[in-house]
C-alpha positions in Angstrom: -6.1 16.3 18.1 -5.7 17.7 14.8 -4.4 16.3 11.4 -1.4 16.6 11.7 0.8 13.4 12.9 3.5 15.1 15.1 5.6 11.8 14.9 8.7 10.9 13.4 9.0 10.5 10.0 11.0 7.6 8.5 14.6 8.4 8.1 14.6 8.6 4.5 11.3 10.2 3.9 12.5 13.5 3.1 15.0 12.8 1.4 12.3 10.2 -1.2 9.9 13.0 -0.8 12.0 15.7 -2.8 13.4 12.8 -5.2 9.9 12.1 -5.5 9.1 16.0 -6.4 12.0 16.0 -8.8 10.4 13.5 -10.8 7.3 14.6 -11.0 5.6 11.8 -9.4 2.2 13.0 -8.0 0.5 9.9 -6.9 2.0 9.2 -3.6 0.2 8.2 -0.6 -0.2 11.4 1.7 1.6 11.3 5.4 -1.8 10.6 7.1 -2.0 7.3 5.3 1.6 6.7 5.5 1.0 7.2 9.5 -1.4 4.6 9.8 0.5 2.2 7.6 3.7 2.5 9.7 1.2 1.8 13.0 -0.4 -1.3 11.3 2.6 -2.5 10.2 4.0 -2.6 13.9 1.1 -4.8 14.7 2.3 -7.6 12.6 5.2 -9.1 14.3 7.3 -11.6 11.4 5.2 -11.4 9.3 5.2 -10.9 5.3 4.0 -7.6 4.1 2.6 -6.8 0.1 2.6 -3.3 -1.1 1.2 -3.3 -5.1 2.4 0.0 -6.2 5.5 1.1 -4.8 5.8 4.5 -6.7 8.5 6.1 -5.5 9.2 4.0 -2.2 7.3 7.1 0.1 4.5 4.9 1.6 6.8 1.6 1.8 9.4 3.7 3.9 6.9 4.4 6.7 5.7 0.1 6.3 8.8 -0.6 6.6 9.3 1.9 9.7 6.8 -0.3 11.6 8.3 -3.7 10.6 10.3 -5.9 13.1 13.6 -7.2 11.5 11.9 -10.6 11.5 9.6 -9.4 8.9 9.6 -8.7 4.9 8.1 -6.6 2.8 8.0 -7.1 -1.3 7.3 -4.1 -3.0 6.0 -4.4 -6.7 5.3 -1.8 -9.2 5.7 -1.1 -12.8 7.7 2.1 -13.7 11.7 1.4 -13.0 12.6 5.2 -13.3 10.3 5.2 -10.3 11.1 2.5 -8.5 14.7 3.5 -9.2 14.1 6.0 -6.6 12.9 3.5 -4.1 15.9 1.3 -4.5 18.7 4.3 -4.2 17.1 5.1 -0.6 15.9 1.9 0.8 17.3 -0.7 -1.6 20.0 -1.2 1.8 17.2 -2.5 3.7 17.8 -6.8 3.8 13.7 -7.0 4.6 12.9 -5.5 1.4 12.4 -7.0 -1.9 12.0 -4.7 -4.6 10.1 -5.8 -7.2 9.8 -4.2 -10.8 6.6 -6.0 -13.0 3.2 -5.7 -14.3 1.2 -5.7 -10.6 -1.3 -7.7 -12.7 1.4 -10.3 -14.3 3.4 -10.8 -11.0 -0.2 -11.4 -9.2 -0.9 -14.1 -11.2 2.7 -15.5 -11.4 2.5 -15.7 -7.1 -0.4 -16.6 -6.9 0.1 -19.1 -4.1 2.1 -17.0 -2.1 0.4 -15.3 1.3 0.7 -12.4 3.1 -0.2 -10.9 6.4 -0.5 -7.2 5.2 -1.6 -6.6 1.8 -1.8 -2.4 0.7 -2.9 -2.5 -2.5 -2.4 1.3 -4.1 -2.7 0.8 -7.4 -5.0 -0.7 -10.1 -4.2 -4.9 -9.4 -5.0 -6.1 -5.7 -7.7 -3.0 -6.1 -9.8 -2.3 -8.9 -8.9 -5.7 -10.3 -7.9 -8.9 -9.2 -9.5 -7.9 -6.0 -10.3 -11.7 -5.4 -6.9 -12.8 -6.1 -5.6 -10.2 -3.6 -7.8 -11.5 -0.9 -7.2 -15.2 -1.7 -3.5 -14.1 -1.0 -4.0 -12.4 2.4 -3.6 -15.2 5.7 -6.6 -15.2 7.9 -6.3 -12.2 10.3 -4.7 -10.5 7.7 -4.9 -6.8 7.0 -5.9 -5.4 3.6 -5.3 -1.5 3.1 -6.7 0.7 0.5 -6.3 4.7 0.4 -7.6 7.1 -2.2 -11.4 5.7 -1.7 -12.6 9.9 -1.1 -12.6 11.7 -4.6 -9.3 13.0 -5.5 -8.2 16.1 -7.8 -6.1 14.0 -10.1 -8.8 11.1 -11.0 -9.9 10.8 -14.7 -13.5 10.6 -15.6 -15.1 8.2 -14.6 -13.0 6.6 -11.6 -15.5 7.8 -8.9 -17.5 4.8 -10.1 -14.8 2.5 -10.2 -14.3 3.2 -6.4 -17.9 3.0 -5.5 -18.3 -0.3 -6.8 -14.8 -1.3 -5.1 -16.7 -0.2 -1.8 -20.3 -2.0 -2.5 -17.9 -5.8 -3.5 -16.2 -5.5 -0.3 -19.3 -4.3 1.6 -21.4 -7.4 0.2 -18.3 -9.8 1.3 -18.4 -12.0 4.2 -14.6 -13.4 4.5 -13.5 -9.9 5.9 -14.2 -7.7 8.5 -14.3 -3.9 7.3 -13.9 -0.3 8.5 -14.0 2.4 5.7 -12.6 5.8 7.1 -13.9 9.3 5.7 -10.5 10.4 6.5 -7.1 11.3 4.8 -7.8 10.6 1.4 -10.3 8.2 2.2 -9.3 5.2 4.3 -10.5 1.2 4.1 -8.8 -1.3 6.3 -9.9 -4.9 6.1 -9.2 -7.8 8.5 -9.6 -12.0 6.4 -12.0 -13.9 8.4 
């Protein structure tokens, strides 16, 4: 075994990938998470999927790979010219709802809604409103986090931010966790 996935890789994912390049978007979810997302995903048979933080649509191709047609994904993030590129290659795809608001403002204006599959990747559902996120997720749920190991591109500071993420969920006792020293750092919870 090594690290790299020697699978398929979604259909459009190239093609997002080098929009993605062209707009200098550097915050994408690497192919190892996107791997493991796509495998989780297929695990969840109609059920309704949450990605917070759709950036250029890379990571939600690969969800969306492991979806059956019974299920639906909504896809939020805050940057249009971004999720522009999302839309243009999977915009076609009837399970998708693309969704473009303040992760923090549309949190709090679905509140009530629940979801099967949460992957939180950026700051609301994560750093904040991490309650909220898991009030949203059905029991048996999966919550997904990447980015946990130290990255290059972090500002000052945000290795503290993600230690203290760690230690809440660690001290919780509504989930069930597993935090992976792999890819860019890996946690998957299950809702009790």
């Amino acid at each position: 075994m090594s690290d790299e996935i020697n699978q398929p890789l979604p259909s459009t994912y190239l093609a997002i990938n080098e929009a993605t390049i062209a707009a200098g978007f550097t915050m994408a979810s690497e192919v190892l998470t996107c791997s493991l997302l796509r495998t989780l995903a297929a695990t969840k048979p109609a059920a309704k999927f949450l990605e917070l933080g759709t950036g250029t649509g890379l990571s939600t191709s690969w969800i969306l790979d492991g979806m059956d047609q019974d299920s639906t994904l909504i896809s939020v993030d805050n940057s249009a010219d971004f999720l522009k590129i999302a839309q243009d290659f999977l915009g076609h795809d009837e399970r998708l709802q693309l969704i473009c608001s303040n992760g923090e403002q549309w949190m709090e204006q679905n509140k009530d809604q629940k979801f099967d599959y949460i992957f939180a990747d950026t700051w609301p559902g994560k750093y904040f409103l991490l309650e909220e996120a898991l009030q949203m997720l059905n029991t048996g749920g999966l919550y997904i986090l990447d980015d946990m190991l130290p990255q290059p591109n972090w500002p000052d500071g945000h290795d503290q931010k993600a230690i203290k993420l760690i230690q809440d969920l660690d001290q919780r006792n509504d989930i069930v966790l597993t935090k992976q020293i792999w890819a860019t750092g890996i946690v998957i919870a299950v809702k009790k």
